[in-house]
TIFI-670090 format. One line per 3 residues: number of its first residue (from 0); their letters; for each residue y, z, x of C-alpha. Coordinates in nm, 4 decimals, always signed. Layout:
<sites>
NUM) A) Y:Z:X; ... .
</sites>
This chain:
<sites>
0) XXX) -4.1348:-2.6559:+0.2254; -3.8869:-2.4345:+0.4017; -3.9823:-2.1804:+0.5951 .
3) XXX) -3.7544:-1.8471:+0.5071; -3.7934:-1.5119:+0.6725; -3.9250:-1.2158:+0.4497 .
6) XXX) -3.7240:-0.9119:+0.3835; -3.8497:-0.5920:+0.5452; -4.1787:-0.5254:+0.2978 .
9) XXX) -4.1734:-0.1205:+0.2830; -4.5560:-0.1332:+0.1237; -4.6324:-0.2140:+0.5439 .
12) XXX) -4.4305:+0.0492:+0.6946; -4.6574:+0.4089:+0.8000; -4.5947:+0.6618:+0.5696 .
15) XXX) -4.4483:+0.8936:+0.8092; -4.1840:+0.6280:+0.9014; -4.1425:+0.5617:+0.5178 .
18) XXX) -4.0447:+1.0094:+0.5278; -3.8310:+0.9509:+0.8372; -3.6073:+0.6644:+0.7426 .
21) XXX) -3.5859:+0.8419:+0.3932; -3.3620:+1.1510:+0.5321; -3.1455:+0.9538:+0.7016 .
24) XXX) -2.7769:+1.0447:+0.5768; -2.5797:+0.9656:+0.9490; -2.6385:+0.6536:+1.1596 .
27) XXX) -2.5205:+0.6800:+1.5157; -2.4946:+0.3846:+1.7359; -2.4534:+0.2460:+2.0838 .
30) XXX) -2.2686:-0.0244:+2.2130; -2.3609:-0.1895:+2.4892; -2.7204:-0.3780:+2.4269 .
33) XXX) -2.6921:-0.2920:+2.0400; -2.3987:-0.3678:+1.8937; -2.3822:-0.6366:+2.1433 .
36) XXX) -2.6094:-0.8080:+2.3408; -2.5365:-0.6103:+2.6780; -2.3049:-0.8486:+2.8043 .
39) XXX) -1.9292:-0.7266:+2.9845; -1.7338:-0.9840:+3.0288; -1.4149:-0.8949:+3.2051 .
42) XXX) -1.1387:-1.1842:+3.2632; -0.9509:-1.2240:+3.4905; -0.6699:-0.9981:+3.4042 .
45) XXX) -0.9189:-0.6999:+3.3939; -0.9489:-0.7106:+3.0377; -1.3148:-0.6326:+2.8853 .
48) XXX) -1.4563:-0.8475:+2.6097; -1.7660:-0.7888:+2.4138; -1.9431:-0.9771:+2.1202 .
51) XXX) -2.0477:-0.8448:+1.8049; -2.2720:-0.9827:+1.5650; -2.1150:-1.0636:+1.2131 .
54) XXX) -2.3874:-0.9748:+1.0175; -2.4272:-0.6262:+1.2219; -2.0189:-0.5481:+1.0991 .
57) XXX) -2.1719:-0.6721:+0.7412; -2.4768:-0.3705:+0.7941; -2.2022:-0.1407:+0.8604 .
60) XXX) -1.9795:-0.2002:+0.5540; -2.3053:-0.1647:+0.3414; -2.4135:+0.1064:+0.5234 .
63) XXX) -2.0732:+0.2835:+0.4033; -2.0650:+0.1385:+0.0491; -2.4310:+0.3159:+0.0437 .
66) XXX) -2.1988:+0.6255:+0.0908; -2.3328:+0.6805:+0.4033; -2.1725:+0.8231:+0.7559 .
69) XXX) -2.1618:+0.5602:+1.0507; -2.0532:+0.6704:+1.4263; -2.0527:+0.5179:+1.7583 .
72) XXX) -2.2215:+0.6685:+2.1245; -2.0992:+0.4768:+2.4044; -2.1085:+0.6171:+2.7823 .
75) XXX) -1.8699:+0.3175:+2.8174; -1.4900:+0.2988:+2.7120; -1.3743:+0.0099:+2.5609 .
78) XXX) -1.0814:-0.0802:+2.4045; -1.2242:-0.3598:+2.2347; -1.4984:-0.1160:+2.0614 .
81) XXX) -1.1985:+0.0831:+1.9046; -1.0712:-0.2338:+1.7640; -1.4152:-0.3089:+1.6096 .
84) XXX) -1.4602:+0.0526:+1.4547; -1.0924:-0.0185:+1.2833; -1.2222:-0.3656:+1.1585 .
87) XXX) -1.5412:-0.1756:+1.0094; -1.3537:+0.1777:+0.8822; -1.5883:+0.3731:+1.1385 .
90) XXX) -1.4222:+0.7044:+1.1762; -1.6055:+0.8128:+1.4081; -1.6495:+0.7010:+1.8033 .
93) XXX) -1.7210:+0.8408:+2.0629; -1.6759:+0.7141:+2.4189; -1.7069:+0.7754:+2.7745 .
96) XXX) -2.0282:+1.0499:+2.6702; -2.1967:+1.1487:+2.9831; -2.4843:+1.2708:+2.7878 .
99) XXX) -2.5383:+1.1466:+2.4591; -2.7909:+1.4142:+2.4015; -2.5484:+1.6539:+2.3846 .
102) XXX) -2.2777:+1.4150:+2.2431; -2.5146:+1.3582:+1.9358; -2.6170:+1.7208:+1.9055 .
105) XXX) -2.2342:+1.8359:+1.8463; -2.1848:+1.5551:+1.6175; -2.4078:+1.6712:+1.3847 .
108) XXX) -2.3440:+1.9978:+1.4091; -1.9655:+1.8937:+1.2924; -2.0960:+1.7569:+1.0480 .
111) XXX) -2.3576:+2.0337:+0.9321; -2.6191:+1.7653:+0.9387; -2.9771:+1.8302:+1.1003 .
114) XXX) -3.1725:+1.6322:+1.3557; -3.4146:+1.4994:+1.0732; -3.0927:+1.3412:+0.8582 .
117) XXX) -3.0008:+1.1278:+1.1768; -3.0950:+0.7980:+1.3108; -3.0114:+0.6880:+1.6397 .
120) XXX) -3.0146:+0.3468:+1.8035; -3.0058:+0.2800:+2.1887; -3.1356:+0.0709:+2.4114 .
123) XXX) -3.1553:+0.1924:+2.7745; -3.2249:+0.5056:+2.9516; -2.9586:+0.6704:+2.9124 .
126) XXX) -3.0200:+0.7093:+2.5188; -3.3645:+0.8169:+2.5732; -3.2257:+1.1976:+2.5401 .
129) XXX) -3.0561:+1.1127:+2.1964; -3.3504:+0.9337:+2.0484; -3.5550:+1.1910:+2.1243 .
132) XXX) -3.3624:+1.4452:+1.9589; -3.2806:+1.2673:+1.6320; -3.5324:+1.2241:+1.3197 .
135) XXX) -3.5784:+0.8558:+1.3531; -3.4753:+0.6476:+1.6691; -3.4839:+0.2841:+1.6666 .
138) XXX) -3.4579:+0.0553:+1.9283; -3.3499:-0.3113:+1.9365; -3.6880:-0.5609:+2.0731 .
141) XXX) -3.5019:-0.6166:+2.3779; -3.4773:-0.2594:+2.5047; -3.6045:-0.0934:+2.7933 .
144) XXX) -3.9906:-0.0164:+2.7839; -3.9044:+0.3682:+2.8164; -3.6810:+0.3461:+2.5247 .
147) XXX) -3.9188:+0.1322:+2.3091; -4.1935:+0.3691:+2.3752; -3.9767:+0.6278:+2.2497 .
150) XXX) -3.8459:+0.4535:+1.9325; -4.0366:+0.5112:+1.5891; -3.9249:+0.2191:+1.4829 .
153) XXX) -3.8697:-0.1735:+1.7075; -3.6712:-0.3946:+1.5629; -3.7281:-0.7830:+1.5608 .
156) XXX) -3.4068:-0.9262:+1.6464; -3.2450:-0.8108:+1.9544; -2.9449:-0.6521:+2.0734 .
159) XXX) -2.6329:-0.8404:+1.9152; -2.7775:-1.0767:+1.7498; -2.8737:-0.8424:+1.4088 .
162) XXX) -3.0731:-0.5890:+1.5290; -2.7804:-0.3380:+1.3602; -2.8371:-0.5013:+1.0203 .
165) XXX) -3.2265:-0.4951:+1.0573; -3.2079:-0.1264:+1.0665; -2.9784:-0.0674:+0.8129 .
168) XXX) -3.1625:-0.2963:+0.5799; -3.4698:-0.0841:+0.6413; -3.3526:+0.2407:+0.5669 .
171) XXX) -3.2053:+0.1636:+0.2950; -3.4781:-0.0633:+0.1718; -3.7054:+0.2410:+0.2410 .
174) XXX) -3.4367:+0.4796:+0.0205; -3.4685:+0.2268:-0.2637; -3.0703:+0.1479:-0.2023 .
177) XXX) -3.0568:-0.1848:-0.0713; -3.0670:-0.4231:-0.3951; -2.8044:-0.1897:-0.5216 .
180) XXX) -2.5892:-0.2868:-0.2520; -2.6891:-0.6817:-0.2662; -2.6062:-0.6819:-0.6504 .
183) XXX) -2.2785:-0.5222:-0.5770; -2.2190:-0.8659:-0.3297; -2.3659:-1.1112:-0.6494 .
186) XXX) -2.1567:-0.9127:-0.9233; -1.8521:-0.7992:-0.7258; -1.6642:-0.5298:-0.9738 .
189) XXX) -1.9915:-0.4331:-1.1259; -2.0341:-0.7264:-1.3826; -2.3432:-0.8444:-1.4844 .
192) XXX) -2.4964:-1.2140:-1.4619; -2.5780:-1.3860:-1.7922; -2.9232:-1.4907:-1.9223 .
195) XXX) -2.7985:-1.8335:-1.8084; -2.7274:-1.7117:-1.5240; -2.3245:-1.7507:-1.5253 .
</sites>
């Protein structure tokens, strides 16, 4: 018998998570130690490299095709985050934020969007002033104990390696979106499968 890992079961979650994840129009993330696993590697011409996580670029595009807004919070700059964002149509990133309380504040505010409608994931100190703000902050299971005592929600996979993904797939789970956006992966251009199945 094979042993396969269970989707996100929303009947489990508290229902004041179930109210926070079910605002949740913009998703702001970090970089460093979300997107990726906290690693900077640097070669030897200077140049910085990160990893990403395939499946956390595959959260992203169904975050979008949700209809939803996606931005990135780095107090890092990194040319190889701008690349990413291109790869993934975010719009939105911004780098080198001293404080990403602030950073996060004025992003909304662009965007007319309160704190309650905004999810934030970080996963060090320096994010504990943007997760504190925002109406649900989640935090990969690898963070810093500061931040995960902060978070409303802890993810089970850990920074860069689908942490992302497990977020997305739980708000949108929660907002009753998610096998709308798996059938649109089964029956690309909106077809429907047969009674056979074909």
């Amino acid at each position: 018998m094979i042993d396969r890992p269970r989707a996100t079961d929303v009947s489990t979650l508290s229902p004041r998570l179930i109210e926070r994840c079910g605002a949740i129009e913009l998703l702001v993330l970090d970089v460093d130690g979300v997107l990726t696993d906290g690693s900077i590697l640097i070669d030897d011409r200077g140049v910085e490299i990160k990893r990403f996580h395939v499946r956390d670029g595959g959260g992203i595009a169904a975050w979008r095709k949700a209809g939803k807004r996606v931005a990135i919070l780095s107090a890092r700059r990194s040319a190889a985050v701008e690349v990413r964002c291109r790869e993934l149509g975010v719009e939105t990133a911004i780098q080198g934020a001293d404080d990403k309380r602030e950073a996060i504040v004025a992003l909304a505010r662009s965007d007319g969007i309160s704190s309650d409608r905004v999810c934030f994931m970080g996963d060090d100190l320096a994010d504990l002033g943007a997760l504190e703000w925002c109406g649900l902050a989640i935090c990969p299971v690898d963070a810093a104990a500061e931040v995960i005592a902060s978070a409303h929600y802890v993810t089970r996979n850990a920074g860069g390696r689908g942490a992302v993904r497990e977020a997305i797939e739980l708000i949108l789970r929660v907002q009753g979106r998610w096998e709308e956006i798996v059938a649109g992966y089964r029956f690309p251009g909106g077809g429907e499968a047969s009674v056979d199945g074909s």
